[in-house]
py3Dmol code that shows the C-alpha trace and the ligand (Angstrom):
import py3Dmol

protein = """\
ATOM      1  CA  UNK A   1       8.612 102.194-174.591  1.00  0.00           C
ATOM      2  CA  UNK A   2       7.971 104.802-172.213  1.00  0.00           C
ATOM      3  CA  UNK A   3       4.304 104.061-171.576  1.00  0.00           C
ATOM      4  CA  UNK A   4       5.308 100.281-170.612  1.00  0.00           C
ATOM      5  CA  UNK A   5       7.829 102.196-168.423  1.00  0.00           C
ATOM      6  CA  UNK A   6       5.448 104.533-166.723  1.00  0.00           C
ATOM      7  CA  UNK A   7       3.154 101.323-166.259  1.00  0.00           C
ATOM      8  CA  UNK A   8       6.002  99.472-164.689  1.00  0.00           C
ATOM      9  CA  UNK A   9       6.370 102.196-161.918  1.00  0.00           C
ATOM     10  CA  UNK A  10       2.785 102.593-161.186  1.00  0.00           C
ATOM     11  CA  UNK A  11       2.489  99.405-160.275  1.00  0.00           C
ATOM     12  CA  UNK A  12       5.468  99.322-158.149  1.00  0.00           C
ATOM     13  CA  UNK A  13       2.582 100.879-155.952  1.00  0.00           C
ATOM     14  CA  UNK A  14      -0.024  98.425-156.705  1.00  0.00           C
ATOM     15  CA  UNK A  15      -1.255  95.870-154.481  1.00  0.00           C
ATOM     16  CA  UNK A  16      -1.505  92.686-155.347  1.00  0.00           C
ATOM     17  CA  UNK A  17      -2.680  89.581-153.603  1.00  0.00           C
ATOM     18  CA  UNK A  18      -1.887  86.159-152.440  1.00  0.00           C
ATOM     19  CA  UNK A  19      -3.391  83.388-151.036  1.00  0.00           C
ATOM     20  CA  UNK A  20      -2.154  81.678-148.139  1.00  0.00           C
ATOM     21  CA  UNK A  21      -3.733  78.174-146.167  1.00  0.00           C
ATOM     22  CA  UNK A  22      -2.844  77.787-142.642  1.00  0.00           C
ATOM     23  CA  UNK A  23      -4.900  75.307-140.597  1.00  0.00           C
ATOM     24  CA  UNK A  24      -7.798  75.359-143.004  1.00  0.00           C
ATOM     25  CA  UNK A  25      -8.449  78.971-142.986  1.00  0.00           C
ATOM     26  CA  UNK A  26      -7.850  80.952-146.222  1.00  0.00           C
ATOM     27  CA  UNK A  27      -6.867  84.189-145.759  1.00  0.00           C
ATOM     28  CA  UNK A  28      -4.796  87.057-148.364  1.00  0.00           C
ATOM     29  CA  UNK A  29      -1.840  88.832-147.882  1.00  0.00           C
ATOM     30  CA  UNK A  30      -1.231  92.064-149.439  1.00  0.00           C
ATOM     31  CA  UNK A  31       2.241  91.925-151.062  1.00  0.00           C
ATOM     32  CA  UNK A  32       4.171  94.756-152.796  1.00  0.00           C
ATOM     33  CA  UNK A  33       5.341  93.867-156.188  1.00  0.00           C
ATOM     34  CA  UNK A  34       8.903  95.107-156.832  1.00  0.00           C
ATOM     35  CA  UNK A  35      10.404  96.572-160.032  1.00  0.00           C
ATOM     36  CA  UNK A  36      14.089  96.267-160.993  1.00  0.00           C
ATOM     37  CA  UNK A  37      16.665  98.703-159.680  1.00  0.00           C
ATOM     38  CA  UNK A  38      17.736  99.251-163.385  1.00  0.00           C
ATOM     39  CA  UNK A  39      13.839 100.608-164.189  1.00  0.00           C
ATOM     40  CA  UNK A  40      13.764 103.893-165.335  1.00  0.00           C
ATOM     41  CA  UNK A  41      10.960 106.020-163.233  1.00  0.00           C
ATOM     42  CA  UNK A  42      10.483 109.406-162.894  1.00  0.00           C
ATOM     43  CA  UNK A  43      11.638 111.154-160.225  1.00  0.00           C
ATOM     44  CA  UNK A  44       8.049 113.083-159.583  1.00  0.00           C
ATOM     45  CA  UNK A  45       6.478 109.622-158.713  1.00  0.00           C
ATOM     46  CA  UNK A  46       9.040 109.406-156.040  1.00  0.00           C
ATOM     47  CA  UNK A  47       9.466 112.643-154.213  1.00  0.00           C
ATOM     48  CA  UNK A  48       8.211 116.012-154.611  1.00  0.00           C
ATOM     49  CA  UNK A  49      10.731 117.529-152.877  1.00  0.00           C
ATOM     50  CA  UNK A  50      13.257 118.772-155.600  1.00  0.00           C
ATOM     51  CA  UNK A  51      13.448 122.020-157.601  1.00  0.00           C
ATOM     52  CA  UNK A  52      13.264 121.403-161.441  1.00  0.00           C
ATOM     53  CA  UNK A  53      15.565 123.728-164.039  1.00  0.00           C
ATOM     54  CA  UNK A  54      15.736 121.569-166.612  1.00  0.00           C
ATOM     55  CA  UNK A  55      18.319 123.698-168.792  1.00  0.00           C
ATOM     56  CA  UNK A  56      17.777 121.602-171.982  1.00  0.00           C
ATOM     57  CA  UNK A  57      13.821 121.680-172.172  1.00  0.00           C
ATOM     58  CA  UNK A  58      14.929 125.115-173.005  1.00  0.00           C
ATOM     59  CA  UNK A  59      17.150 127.752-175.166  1.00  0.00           C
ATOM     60  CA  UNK A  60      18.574 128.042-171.778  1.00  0.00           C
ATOM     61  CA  UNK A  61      21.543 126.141-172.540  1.00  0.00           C
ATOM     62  CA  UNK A  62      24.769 125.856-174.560  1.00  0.00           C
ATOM     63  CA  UNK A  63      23.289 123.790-177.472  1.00  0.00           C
ATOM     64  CA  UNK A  64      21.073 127.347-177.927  1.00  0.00           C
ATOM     65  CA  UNK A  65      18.299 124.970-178.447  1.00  0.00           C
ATOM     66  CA  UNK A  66      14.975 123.568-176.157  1.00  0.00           C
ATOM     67  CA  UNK A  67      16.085 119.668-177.241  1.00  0.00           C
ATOM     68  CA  UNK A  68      13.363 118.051-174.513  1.00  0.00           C
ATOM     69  CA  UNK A  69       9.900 118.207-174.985  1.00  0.00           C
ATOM     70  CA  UNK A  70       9.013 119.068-171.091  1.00  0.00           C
ATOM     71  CA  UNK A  71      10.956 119.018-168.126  1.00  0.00           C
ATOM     72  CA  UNK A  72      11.005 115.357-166.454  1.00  0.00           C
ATOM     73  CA  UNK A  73      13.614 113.947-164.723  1.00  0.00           C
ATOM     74  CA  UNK A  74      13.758 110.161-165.941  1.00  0.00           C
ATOM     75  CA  UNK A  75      16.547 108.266-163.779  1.00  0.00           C
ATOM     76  CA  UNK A  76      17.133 104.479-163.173  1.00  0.00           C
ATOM     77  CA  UNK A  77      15.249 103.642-159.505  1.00  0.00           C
ATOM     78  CA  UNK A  78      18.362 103.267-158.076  1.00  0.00           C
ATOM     79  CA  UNK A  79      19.667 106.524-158.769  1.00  0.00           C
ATOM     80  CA  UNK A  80      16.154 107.827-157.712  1.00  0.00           C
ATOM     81  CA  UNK A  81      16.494 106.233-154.323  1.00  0.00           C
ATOM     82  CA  UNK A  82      19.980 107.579-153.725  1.00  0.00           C
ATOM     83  CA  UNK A  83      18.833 110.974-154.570  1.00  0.00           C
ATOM     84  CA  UNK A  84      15.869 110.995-153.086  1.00  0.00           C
ATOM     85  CA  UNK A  85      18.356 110.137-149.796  1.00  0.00           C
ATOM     86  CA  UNK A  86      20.729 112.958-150.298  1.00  0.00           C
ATOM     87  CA  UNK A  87      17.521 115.232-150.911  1.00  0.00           C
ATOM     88  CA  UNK A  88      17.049 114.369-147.162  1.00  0.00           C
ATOM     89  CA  UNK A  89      20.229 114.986-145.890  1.00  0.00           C
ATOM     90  CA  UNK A  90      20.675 118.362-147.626  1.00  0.00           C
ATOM     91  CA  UNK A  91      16.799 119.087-146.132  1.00  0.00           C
ATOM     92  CA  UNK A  92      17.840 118.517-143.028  1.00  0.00           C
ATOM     93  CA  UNK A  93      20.337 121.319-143.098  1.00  0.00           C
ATOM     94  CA  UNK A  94      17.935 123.762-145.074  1.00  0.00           C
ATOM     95  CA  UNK A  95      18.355 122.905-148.286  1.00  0.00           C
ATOM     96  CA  UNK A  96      17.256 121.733-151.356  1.00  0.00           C
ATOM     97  CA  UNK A  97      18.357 120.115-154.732  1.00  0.00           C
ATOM     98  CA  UNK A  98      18.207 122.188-157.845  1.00  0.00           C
ATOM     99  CA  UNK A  99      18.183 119.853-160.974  1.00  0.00           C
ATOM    100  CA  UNK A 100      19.551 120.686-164.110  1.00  0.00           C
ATOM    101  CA  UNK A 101      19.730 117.485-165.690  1.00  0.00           C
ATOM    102  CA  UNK A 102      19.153 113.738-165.535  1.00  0.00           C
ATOM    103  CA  UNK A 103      18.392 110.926-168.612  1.00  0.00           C
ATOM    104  CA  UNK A 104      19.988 112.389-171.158  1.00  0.00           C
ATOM    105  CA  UNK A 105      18.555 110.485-174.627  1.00  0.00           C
ATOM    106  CA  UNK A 106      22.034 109.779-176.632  1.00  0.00           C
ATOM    107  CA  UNK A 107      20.307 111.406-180.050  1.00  0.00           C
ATOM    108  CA  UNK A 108      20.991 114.932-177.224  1.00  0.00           C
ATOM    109  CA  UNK A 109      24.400 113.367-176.355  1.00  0.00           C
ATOM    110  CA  UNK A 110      25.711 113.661-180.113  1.00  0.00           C
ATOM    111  CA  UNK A 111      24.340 117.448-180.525  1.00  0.00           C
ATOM    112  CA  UNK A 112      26.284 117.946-177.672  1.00  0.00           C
ATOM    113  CA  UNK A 113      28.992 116.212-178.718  1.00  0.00           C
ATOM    114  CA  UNK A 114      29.371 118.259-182.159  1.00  0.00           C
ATOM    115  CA  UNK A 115      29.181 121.419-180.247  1.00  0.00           C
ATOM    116  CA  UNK A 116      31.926 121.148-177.854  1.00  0.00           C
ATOM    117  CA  UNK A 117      33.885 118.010-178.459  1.00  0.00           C
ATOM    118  CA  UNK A 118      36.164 118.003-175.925  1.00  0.00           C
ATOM    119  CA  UNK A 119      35.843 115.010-173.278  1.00  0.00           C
ATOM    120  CA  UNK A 120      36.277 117.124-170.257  1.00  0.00           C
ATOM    121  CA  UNK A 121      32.849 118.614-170.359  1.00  0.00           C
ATOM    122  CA  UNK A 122      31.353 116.386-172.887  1.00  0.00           C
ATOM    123  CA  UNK A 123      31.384 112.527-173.317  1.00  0.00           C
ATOM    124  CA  UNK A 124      32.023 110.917-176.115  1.00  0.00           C
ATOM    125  CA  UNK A 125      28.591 109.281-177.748  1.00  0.00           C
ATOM    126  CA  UNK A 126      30.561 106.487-178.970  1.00  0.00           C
ATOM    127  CA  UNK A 127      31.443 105.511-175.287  1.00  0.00           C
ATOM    128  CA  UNK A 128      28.086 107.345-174.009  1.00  0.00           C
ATOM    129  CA  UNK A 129      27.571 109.382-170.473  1.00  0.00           C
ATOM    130  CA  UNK A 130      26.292 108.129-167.892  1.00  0.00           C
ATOM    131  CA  UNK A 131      23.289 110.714-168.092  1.00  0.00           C
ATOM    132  CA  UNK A 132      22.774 108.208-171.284  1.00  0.00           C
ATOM    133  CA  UNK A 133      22.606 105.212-169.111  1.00  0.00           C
ATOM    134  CA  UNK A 134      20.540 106.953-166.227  1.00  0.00           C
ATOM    135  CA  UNK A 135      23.067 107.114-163.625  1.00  0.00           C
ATOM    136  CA  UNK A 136      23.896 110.853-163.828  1.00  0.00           C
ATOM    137  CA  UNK A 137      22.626 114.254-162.324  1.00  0.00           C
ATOM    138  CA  UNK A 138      23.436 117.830-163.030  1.00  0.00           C
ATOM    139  CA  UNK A 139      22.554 119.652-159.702  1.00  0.00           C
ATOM    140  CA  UNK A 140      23.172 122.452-157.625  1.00  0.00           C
ATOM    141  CA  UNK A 141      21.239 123.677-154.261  1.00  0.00           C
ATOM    142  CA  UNK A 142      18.564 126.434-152.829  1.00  0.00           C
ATOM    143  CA  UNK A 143      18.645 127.386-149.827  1.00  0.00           C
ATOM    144  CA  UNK A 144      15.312 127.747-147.599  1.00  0.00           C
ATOM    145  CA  UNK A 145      14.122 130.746-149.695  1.00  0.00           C
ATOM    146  CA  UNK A 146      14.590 128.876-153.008  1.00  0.00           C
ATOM    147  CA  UNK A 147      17.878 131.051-153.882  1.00  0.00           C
ATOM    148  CA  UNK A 148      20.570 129.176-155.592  1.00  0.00           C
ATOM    149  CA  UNK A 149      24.128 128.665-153.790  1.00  0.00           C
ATOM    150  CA  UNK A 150      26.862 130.559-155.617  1.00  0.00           C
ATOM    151  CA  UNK A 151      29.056 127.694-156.738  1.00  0.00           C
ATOM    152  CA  UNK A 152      31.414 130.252-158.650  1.00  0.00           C
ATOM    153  CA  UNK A 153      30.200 129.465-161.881  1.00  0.00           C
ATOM    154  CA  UNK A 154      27.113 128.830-164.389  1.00  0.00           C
ATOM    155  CA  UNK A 155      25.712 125.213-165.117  1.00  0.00           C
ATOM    156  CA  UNK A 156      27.745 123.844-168.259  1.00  0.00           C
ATOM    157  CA  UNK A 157      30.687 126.579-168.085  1.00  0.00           C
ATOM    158  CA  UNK A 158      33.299 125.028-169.929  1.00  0.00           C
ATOM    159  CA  UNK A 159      36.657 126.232-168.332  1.00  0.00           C
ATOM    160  CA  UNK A 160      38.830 125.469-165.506  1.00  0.00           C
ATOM    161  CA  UNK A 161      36.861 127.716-163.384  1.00  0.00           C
ATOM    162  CA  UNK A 162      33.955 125.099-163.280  1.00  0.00           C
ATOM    163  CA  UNK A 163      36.391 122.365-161.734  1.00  0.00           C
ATOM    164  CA  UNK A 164      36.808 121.138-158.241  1.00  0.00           C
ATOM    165  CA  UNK A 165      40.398 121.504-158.288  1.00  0.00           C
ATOM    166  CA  UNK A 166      39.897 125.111-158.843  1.00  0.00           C
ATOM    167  CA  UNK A 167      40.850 126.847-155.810  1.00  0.00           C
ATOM    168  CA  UNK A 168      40.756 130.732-157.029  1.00  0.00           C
ATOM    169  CA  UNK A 169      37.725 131.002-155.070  1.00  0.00           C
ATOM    170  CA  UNK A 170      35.862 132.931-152.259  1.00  0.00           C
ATOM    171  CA  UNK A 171      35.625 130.334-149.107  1.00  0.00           C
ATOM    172  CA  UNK A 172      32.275 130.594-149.547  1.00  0.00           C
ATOM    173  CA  UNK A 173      31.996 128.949-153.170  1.00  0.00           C
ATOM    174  CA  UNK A 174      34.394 126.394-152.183  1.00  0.00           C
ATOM    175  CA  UNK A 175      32.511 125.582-149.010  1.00  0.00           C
ATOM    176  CA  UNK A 176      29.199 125.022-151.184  1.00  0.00           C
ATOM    177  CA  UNK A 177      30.950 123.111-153.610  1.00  0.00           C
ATOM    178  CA  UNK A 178      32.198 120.771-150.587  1.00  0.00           C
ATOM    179  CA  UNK A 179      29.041 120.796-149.001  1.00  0.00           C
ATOM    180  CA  UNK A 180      27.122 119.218-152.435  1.00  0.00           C
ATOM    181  CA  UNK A 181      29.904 116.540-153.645  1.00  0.00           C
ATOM    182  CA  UNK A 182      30.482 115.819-149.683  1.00  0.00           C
ATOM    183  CA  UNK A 183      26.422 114.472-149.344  1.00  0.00           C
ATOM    184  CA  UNK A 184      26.098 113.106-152.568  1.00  0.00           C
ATOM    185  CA  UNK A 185      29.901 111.042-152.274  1.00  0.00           C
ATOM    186  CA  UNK A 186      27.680 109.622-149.060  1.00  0.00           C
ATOM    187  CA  UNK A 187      24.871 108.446-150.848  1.00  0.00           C
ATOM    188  CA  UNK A 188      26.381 106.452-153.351  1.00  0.00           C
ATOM    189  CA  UNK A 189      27.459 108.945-156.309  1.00  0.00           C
ATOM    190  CA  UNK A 190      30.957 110.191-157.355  1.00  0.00           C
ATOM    191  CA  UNK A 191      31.591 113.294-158.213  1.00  0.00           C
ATOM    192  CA  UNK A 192      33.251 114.675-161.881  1.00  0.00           C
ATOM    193  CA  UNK A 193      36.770 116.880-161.300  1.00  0.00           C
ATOM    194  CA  UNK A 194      35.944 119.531-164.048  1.00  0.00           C
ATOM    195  CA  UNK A 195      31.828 120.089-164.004  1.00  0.00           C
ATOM    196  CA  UNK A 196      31.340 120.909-160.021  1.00  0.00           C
ATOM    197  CA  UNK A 197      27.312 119.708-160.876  1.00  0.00           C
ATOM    198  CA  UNK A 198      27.890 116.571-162.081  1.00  0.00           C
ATOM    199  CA  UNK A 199      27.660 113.392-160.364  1.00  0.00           C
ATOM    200  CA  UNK A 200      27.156 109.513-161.402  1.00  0.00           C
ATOM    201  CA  UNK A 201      26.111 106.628-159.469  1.00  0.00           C
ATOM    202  CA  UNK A 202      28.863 104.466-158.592  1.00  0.00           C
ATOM    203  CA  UNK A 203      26.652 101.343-159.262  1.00  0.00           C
ATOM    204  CA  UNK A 204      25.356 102.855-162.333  1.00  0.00           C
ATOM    205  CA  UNK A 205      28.392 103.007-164.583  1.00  0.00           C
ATOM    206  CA  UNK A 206      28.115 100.040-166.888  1.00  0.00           C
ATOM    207  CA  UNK A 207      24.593 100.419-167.245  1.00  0.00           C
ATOM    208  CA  UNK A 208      23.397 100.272-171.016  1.00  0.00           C
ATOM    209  CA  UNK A 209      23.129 103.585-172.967  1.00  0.00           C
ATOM    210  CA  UNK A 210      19.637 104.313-173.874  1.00  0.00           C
ATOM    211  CA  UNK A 211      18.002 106.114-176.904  1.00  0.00           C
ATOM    212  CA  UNK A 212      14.091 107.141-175.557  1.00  0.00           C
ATOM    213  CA  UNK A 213      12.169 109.602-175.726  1.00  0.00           C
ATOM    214  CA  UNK A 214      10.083 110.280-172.563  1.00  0.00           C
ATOM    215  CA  UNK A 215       6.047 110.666-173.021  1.00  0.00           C
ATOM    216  CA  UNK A 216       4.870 114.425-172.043  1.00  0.00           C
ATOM    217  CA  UNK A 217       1.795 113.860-171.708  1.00  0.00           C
TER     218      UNK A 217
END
"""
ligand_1 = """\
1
ZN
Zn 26.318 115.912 -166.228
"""
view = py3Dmol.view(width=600, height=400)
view.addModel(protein, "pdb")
view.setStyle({"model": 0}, {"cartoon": {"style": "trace"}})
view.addModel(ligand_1, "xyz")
view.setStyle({"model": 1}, {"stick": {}})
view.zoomTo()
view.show()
């Protein structure tokens, strides 16, 4: 499925041709052929601006397990696009996004979900995330020098410490916790009140869940 996928995005690059007949004279125009918002892509064909820390292609994580074969970041288009438009707005002010996470295959969702089954840091796989659906990231942000923000806690820290409404914090922390959810609410994405990385596309919600496993190679 994922080969027909990849295809799919590479030609969103491809040419293609028509002809056109105006006063007897053939001539072409080149024409860009379009691909559905709801495609999934990967974010590498789209910008190479991003830092990758996958957490879950390895033991790096809660699960204590590497559960993705390599480290892509497979996202609807339209969550690409809206990234790839915060990316520029945090660039702009020296910084970059760190990804932790993005299409999250729902087999990984029920692991999760038998770990720590508690809905406030882990959905449901009968109602499915929105990672599932490919309208989620997990993110945080380097600075110029590629050094992580402190944003008070780990990635996937399950307490109350890891929540926006946590206040307990140096001004600092909160300030780079406001300065993340305030770019991405612009571009389109809302943000989760106890996981300070996470953040869904608005117009990604009701997207179906998916089940694939992305092609390494
Ligand atoms: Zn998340």
């Amino acid at each position: 499925m994922l080969h027909f996928i990849k295809t799919l995005s590479l030609s969103f690059f491809l040419l293609g041709t028509i002809s056109v007949c105006a006063q007897h004279e053939a001539y072409e125009v080149p024409t860009e052929q379009q691909i559905a918002d709801t495609t999934f892509v990967n974010l590498k064909d789209y910008s190479t601006d991003f830092v990758y820390d996958m957490k879950y292609a390895t033991e790096d994580n809660f699960l204590k397990a590497k559960v993705y074969d390599c480290a892509e970041c497979l996202l609807r288009l339209k969550t690409v696009k809206a990234l790839v438009a915060a990316n520029k707005d945090f660039i702009k002010k020296g910084y970059k996004i760190k990804l932790y996470d993005c299409y999250r295959p729902l087999s990984i969702q029920k692991k999760m979900w038998a770990i720590v089954s508690n809905p406030n840091y882990v959905a449901d796989p009968k109602k499915g995330s929105i990672h599932n659906r490919g309208g989620a990231v997990d993110i945080s942000l380097v600075d110029a020098d590629g050094k992580e923000l402190d944003m008070g806690t780990s990635f996937d820290f399950f307490g109350p410490e890891a929540g926006h409404n946590y206040t307990k914090f140096s001004k600092n922390i909160l300030s780079n916790r406001k300065f993340l959810k305030k770019i991405m609410i612009q571009n389109g994405f809302n943000s989760f009140d106890s996981e300070w990385w996470h953040y869904n596309l608005k117009t990604g919600l009701k997207d179906a869940v998916s089940n694939q496993k992305w092609n390494c190679n």
